[in-house]
N, CA, C and O atoms as CSV, one atom per row, in Angstrom:
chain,resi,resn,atom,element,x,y,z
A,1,UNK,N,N,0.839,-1.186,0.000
A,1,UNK,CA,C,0.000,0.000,0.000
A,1,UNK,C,C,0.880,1.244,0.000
A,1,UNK,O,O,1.888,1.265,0.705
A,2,UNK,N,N,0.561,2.209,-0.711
A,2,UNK,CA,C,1.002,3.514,-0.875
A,2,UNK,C,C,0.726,4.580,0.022
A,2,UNK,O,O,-0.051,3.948,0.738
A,3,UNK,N,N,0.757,5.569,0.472
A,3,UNK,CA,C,0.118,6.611,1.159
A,3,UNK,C,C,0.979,8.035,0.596
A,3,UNK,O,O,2.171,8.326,0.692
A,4,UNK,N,N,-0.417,8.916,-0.152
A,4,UNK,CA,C,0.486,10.399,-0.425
A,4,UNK,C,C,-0.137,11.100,0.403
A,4,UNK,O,O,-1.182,10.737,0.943
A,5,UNK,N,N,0.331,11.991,0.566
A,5,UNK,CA,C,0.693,13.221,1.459
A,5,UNK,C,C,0.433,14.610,1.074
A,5,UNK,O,O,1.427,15.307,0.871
A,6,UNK,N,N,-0.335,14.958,0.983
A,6,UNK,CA,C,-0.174,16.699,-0.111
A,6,UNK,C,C,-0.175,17.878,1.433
A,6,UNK,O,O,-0.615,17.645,2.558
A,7,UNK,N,N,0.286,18.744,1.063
A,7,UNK,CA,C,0.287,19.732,1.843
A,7,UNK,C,C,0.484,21.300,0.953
A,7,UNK,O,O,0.714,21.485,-0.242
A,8,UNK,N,N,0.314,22.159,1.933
A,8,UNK,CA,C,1.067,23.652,0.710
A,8,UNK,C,C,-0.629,24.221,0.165
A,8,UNK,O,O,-0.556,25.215,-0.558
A,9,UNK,N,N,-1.983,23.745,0.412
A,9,UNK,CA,C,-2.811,24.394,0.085
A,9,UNK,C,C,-3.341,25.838,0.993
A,9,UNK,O,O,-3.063,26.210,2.133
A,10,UNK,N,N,-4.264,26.465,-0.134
A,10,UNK,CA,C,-4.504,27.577,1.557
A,10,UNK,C,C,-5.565,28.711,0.293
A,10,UNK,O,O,-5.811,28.477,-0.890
A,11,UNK,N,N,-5.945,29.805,1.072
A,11,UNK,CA,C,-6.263,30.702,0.646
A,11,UNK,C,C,-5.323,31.886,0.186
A,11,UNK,O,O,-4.580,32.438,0.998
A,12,UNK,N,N,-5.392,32.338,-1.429
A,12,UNK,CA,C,-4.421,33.293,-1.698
A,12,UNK,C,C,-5.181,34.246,-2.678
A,12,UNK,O,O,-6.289,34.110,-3.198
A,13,UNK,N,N,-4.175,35.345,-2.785
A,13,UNK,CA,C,-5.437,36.817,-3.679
A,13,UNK,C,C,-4.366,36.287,-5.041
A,13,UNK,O,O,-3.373,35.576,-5.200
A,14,UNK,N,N,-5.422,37.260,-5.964
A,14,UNK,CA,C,-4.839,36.759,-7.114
A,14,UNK,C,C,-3.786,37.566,-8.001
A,14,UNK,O,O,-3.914,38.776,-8.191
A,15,UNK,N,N,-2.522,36.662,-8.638
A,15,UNK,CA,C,-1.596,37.450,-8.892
A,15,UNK,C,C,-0.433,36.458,-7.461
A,15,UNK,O,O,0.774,36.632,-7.297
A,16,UNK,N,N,-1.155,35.691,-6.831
A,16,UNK,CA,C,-0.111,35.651,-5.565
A,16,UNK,C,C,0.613,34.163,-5.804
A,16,UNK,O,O,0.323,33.655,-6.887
A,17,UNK,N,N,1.202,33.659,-5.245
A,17,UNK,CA,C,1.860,32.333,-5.195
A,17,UNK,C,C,1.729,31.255,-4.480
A,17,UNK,O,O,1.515,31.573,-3.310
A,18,UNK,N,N,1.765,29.828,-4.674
A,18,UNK,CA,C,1.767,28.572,-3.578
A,18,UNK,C,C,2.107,27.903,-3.987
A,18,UNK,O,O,2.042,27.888,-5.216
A,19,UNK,N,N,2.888,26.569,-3.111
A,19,UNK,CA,C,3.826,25.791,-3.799
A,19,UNK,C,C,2.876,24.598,-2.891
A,19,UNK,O,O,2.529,24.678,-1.713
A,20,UNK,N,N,2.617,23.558,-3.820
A,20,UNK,CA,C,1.933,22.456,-3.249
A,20,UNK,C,C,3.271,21.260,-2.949
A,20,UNK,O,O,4.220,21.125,-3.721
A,21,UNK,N,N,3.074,20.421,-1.589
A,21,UNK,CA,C,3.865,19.455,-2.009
A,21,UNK,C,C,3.304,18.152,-1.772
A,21,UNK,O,O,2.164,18.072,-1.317
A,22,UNK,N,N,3.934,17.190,-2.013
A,22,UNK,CA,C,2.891,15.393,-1.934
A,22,UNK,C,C,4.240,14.585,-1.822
A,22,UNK,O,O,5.210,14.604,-2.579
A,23,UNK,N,N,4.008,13.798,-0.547
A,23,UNK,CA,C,4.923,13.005,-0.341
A,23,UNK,C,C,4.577,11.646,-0.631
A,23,UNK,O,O,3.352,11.574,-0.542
A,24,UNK,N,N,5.095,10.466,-0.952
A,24,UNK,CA,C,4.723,9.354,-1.199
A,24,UNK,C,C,5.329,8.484,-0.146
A,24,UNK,O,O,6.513,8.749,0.061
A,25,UNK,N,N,4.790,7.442,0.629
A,25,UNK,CA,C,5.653,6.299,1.321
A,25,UNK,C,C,4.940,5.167,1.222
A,25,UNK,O,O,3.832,5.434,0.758
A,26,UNK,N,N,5.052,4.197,1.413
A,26,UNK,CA,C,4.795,3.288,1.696
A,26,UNK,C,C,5.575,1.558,0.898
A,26,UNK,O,O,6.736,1.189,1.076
A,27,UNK,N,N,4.912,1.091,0.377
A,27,UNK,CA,C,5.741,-0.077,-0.131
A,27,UNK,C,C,5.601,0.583,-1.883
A,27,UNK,O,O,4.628,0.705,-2.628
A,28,UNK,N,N,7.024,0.894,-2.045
A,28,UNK,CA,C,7.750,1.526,-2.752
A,28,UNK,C,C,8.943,0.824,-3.433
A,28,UNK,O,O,9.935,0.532,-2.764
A,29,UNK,N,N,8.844,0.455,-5.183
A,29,UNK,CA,C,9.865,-0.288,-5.612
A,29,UNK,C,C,10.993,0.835,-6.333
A,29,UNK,O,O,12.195,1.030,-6.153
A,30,UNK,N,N,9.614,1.667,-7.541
A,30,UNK,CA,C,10.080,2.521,-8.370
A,30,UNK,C,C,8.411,3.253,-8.217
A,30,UNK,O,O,7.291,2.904,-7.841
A,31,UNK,N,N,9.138,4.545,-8.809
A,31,UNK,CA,C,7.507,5.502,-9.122
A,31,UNK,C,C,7.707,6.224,-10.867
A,31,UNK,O,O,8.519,7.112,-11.127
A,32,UNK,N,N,6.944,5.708,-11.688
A,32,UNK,CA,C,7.180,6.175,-12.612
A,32,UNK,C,C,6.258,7.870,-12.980
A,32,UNK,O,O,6.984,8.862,-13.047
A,33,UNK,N,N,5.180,8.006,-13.127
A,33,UNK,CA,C,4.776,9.129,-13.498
A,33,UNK,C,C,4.180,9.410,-11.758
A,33,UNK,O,O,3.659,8.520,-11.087
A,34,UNK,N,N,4.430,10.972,-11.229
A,34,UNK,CA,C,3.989,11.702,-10.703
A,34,UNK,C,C,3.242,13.256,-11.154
A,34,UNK,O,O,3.713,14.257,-11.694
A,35,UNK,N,N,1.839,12.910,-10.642
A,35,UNK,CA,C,1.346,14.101,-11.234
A,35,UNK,C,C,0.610,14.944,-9.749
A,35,UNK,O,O,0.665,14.577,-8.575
A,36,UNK,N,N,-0.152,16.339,-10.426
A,36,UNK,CA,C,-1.290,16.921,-9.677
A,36,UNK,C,C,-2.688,17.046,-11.058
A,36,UNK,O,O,-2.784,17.174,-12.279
A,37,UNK,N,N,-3.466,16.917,-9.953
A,37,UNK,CA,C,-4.799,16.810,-11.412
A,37,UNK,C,C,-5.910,18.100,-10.300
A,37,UNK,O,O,-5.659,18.167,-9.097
A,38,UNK,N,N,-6.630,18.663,-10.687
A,38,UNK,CA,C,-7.319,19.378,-9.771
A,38,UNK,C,C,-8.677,19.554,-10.645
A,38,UNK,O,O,-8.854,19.827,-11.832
A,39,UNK,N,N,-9.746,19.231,-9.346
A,39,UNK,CA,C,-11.255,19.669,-9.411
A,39,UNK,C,C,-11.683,20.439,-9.192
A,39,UNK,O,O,-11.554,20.658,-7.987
A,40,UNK,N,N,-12.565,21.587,-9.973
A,40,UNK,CA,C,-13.251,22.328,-9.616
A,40,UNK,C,C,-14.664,22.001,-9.534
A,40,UNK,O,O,-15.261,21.164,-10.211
A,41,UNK,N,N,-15.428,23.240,-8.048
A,41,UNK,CA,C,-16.759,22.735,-7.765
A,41,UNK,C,C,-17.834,22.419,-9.440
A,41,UNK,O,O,-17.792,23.083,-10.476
A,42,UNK,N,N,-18.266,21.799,-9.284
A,42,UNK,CA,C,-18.645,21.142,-10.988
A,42,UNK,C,C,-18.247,21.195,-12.100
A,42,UNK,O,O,-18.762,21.694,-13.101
A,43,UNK,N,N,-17.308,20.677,-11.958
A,43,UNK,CA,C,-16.492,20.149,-13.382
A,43,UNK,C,C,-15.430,19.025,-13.428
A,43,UNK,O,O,-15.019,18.508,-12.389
A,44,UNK,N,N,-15.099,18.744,-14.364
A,44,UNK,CA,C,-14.554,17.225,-14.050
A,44,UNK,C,C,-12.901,17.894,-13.415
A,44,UNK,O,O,-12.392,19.014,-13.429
A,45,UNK,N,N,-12.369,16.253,-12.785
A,45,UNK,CA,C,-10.943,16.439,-12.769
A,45,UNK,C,C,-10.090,16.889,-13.693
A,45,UNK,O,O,-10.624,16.365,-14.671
A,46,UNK,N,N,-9.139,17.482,-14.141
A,46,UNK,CA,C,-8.365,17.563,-14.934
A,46,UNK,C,C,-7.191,17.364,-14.545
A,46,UNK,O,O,-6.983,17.667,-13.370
A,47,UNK,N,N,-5.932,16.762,-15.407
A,47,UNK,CA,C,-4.665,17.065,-15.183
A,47,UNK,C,C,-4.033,18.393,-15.364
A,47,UNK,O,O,-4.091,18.993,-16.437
A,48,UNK,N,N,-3.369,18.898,-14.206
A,48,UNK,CA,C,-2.233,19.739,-14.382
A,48,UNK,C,C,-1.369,20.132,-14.970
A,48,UNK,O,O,-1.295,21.091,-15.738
A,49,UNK,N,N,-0.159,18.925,-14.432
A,49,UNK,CA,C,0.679,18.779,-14.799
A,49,UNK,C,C,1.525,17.315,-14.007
A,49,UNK,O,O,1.441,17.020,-12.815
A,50,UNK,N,N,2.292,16.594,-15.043
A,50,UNK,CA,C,2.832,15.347,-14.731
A,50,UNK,C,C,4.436,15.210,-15.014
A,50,UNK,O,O,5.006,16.111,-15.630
A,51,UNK,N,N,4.987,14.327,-14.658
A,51,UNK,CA,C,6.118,14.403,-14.464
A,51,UNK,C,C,6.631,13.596,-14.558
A,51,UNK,O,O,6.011,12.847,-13.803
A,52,UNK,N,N,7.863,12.715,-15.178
A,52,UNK,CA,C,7.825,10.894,-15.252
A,52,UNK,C,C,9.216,11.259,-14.548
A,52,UNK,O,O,9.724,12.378,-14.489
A,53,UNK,N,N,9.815,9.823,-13.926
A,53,UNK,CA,C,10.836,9.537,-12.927
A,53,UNK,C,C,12.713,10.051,-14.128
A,53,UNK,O,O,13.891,10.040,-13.770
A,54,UNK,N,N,11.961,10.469,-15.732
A,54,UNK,CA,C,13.040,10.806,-16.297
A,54,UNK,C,C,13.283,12.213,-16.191
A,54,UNK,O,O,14.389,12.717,-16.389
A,55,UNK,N,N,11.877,13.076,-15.766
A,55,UNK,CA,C,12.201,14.176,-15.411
A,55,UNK,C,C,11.084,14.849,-16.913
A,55,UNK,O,O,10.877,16.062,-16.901
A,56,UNK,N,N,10.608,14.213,-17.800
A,56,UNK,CA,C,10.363,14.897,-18.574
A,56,UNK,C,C,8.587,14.788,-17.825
A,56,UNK,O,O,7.934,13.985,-17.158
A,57,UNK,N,N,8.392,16.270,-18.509
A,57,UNK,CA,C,6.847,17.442,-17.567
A,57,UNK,C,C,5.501,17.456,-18.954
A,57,UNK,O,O,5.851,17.521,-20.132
A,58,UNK,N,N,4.441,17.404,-18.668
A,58,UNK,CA,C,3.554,17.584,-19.363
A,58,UNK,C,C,2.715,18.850,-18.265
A,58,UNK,O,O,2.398,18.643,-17.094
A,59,UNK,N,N,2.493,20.161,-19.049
A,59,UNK,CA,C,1.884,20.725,-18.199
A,59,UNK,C,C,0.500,21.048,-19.347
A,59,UNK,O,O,0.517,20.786,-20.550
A,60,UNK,N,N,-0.755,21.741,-18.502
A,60,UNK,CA,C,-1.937,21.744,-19.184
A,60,UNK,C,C,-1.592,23.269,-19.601
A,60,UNK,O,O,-0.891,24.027,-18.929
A,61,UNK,N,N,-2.216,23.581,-20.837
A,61,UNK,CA,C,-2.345,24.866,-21.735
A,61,UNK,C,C,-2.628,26.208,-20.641
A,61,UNK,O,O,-2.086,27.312,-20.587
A,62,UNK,N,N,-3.971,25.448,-19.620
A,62,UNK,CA,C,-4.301,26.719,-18.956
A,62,UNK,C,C,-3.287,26.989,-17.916
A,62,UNK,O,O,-3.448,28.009,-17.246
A,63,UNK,N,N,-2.059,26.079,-17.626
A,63,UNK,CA,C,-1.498,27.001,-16.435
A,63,UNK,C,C,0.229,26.998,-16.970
A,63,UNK,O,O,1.180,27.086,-16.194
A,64,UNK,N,N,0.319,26.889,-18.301
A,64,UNK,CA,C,1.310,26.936,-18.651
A,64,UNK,C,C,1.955,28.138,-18.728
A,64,UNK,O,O,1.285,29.080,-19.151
A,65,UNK,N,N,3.424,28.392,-18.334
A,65,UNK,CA,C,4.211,29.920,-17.822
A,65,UNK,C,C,3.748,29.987,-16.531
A,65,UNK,O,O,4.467,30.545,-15.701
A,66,UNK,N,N,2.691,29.530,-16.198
A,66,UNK,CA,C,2.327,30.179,-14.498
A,66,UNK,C,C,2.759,28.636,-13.359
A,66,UNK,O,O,3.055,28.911,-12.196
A,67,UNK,N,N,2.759,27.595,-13.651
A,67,UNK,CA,C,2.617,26.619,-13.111
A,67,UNK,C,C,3.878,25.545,-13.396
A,67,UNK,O,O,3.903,24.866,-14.423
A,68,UNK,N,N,4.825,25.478,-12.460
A,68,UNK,CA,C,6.436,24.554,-12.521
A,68,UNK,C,C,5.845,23.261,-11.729
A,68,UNK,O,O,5.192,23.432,-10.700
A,69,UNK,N,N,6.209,21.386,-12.475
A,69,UNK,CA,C,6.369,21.123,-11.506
A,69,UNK,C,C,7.592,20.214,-11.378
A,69,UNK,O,O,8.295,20.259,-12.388
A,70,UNK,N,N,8.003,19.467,-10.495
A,70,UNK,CA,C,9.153,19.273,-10.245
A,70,UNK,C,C,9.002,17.426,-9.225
A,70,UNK,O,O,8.030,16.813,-8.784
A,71,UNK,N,N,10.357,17.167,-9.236
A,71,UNK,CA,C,10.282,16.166,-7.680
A,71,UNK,C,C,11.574,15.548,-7.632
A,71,UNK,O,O,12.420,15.575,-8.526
A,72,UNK,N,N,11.653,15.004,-6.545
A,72,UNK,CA,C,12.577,14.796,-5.958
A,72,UNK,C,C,12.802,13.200,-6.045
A,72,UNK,O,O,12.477,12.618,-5.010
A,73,UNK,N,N,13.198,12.544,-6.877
A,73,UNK,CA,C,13.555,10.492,-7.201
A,73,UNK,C,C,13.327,9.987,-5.547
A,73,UNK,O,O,12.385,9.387,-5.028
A,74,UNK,N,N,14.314,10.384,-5.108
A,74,UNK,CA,C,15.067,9.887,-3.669
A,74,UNK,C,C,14.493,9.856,-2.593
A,74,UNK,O,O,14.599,9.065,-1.656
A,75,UNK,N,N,13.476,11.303,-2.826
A,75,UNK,CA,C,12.466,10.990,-1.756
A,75,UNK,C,C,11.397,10.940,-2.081
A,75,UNK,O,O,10.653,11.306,-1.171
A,76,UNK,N,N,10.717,10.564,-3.267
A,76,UNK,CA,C,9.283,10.273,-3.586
A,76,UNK,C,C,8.286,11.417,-3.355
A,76,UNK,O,O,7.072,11.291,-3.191
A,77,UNK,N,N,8.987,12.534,-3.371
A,77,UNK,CA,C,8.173,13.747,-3.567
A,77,UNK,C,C,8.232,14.780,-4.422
A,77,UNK,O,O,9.210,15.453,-4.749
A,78,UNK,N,N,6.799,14.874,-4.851
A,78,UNK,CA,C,6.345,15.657,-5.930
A,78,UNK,C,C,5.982,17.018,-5.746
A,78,UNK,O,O,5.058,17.190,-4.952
A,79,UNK,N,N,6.527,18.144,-6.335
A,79,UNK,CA,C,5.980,19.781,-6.055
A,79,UNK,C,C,5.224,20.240,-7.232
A,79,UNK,O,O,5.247,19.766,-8.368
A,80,UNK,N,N,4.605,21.156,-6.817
A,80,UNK,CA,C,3.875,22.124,-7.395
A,80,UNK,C,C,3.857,23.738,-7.097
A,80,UNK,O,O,3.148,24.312,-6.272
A,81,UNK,N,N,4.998,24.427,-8.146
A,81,UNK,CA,C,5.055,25.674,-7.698
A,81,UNK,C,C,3.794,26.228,-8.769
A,81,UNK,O,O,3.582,25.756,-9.886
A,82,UNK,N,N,2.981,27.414,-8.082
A,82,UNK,CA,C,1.911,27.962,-8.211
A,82,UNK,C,C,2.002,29.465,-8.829
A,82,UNK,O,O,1.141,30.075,-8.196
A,83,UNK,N,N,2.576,30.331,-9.698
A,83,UNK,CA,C,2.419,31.213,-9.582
A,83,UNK,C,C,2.176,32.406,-10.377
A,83,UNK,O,O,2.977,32.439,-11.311
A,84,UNK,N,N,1.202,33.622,-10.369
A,84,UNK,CA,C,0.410,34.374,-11.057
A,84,UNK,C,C,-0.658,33.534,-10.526
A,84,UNK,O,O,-0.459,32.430,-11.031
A,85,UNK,N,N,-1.506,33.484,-9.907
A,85,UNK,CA,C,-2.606,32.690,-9.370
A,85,UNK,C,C,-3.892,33.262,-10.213
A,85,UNK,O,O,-3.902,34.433,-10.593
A,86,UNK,N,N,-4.479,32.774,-10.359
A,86,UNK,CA,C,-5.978,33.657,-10.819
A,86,UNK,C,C,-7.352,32.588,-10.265
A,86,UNK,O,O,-7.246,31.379,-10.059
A,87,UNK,N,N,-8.291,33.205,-10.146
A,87,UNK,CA,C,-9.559,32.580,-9.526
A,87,UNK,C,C,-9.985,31.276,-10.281
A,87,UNK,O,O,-10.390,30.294,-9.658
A,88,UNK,N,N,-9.902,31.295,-11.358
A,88,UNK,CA,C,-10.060,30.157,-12.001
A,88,UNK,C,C,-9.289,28.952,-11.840
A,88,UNK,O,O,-9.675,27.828,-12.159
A,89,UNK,N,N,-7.987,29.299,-11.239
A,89,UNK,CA,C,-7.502,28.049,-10.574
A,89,UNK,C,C,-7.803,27.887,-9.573
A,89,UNK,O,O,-6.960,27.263,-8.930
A,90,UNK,N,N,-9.119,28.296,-8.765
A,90,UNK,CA,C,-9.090,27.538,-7.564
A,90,UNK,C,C,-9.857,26.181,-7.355
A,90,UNK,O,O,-10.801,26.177,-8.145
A,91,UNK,N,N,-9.840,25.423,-6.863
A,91,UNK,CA,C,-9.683,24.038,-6.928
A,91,UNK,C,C,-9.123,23.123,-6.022
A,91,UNK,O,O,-8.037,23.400,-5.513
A,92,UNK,N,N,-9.918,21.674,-5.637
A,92,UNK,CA,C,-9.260,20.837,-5.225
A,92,UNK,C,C,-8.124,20.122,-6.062
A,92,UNK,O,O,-8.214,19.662,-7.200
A,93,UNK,N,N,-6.761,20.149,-5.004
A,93,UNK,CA,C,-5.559,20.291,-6.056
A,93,UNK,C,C,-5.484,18.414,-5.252
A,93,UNK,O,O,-5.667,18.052,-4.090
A,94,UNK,N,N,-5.152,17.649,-6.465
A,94,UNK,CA,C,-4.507,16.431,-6.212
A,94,UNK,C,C,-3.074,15.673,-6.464
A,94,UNK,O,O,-2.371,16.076,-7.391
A,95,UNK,N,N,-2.723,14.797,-5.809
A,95,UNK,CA,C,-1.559,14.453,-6.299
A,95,UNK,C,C,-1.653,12.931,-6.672
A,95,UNK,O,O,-2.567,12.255,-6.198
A,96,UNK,N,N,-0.945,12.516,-7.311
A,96,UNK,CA,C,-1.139,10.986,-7.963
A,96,UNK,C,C,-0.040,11.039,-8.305
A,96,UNK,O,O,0.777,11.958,-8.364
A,97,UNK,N,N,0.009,9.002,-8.775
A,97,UNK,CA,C,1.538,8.850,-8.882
A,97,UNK,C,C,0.874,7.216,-9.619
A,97,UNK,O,O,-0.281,6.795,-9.550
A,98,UNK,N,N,1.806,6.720,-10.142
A,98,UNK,CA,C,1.848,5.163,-10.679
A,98,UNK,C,C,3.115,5.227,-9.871
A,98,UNK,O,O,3.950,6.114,-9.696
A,99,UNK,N,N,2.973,3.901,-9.405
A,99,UNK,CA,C,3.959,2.987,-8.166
A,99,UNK,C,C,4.090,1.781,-9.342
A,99,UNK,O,O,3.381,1.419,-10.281
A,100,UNK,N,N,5.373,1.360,-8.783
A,100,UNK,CA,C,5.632,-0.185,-9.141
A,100,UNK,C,C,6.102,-0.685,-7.531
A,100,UNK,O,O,7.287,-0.415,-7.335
A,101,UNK,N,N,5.520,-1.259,-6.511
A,101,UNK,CA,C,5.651,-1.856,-5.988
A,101,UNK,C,C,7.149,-2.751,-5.434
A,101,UNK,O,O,8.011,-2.614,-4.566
A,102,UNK,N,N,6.861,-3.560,-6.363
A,102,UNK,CA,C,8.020,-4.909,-5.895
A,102,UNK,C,C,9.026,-4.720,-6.718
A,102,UNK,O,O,8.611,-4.268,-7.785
A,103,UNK,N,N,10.570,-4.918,-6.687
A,103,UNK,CA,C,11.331,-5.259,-7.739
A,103,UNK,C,C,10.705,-6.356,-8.672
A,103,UNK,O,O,10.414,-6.162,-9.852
A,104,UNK,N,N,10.551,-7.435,-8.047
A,104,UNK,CA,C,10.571,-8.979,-8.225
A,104,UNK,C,C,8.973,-8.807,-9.388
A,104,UNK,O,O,8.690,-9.828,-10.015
A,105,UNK,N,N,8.123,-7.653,-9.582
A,105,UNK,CA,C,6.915,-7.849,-10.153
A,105,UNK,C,C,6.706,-6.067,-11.013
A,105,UNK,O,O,6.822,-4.888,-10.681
A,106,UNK,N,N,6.389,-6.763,-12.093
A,106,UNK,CA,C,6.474,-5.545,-12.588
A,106,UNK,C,C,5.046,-4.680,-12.988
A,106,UNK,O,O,4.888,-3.871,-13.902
A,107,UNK,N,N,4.117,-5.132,-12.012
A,107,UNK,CA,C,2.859,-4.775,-12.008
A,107,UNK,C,C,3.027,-3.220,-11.163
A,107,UNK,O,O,3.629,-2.961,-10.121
A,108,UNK,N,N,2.136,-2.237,-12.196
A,108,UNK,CA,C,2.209,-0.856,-11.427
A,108,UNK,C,C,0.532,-0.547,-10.804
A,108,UNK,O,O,-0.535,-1.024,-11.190
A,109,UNK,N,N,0.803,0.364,-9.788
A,109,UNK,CA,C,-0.707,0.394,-9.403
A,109,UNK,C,C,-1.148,2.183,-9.249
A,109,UNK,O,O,-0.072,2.778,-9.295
A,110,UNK,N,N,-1.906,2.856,-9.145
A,110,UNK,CA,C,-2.366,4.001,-8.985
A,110,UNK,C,C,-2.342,4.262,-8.058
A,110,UNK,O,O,-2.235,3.267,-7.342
A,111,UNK,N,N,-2.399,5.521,-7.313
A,111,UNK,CA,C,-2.727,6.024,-5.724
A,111,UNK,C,C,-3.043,7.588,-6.195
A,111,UNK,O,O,-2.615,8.316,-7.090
A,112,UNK,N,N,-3.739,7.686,-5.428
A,112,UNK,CA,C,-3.983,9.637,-5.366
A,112,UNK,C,C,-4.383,10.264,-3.384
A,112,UNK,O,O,-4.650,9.787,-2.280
A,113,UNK,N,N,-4.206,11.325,-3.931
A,113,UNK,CA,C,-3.573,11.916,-2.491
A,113,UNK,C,C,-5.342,12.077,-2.034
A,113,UNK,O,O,-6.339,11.697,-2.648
A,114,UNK,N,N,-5.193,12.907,-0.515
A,114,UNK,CA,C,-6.909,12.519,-0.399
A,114,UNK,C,C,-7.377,14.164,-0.800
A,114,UNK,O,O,-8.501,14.492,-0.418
A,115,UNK,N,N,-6.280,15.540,-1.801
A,115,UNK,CA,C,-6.546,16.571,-2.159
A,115,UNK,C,C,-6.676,17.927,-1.232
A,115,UNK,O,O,-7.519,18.084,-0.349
A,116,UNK,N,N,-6.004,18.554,-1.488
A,116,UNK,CA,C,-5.624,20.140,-0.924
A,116,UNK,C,C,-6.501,21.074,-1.475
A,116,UNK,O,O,-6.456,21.137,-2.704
A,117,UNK,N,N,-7.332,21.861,-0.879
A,117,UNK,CA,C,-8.060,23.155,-1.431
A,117,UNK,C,C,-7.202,24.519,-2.045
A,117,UNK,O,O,-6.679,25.179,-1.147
A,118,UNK,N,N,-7.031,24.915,-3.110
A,118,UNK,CA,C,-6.422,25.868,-3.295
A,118,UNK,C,C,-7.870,27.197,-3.887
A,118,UNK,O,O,-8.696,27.137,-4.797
A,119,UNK,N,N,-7.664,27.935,-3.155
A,119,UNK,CA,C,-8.878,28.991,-3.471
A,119,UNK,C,C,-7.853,30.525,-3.604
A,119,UNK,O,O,-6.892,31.088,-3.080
A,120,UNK,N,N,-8.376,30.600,-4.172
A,120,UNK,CA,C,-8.008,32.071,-5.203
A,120,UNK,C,C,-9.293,33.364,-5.531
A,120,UNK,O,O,-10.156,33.567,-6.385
A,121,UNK,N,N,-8.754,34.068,-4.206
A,121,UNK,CA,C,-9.866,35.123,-3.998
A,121,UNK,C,C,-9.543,36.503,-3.207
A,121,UNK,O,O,-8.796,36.290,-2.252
A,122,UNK,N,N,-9.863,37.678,-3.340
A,122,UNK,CA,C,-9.430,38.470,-3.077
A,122,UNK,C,C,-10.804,39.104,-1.775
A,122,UNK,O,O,-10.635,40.160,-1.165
């Protein structure tokens, strides 16, 4: 079993900055793609932005120039720097990841974080 971690959400005016972060632990072989995907009140999830264990980033159109993300191999944590904020990003912000588990099995499994509120309001 996996367990992520998100932290770094909050209330901010717009134009302002936040850096989300998501830690991963648990039974841990390799982690190949780490992402954040975020919901707004009625509308579907979307992805963010993702990140694979080579380092190469897929970010979404709407927060591209405003939105870095990044992570760390070694310690299984994923960031999200935030910044030029605008109301339309506010949102439950998530973090997800594909795990591979075991050396010995090369079956990968999903996990997502249980989501950070990011609200953007003046």
């Amino acid at each position: 079993q996996v367990q992520l971690v998100e932290s770094g959400g909050g209330l901010v005016q717009p134009g302002g900055s936040l850096r989300l972060s998501c830690a991963a632990s648990g039974t841990i072989f390799s982690i190949n793609t780490m992402a954040w995907y975020r919901q707004a009140p009625g509308k579907e999830r979307e992805l963010v932005a993702s990140i694979t264990s080579g380092g190469n980033t897929n970010t979404a159109d709407s927060v591209k120039g405003r939105f870095t993300i990044s992570r760390d191999n070694a310690k299984n944590t994923v960031d999200l720097e935030m910044n030029s904020l605008k109301p339309e990003d506010t949102a439950v912000y998530y973090c997800y990841t594909i795990v591979r588990p075991h050396r010995w099995q090369s079956n990968e499994f999903q996990f997502w974080g249980q989501g950070t509120q990011v609200t953007v309001s003046s």
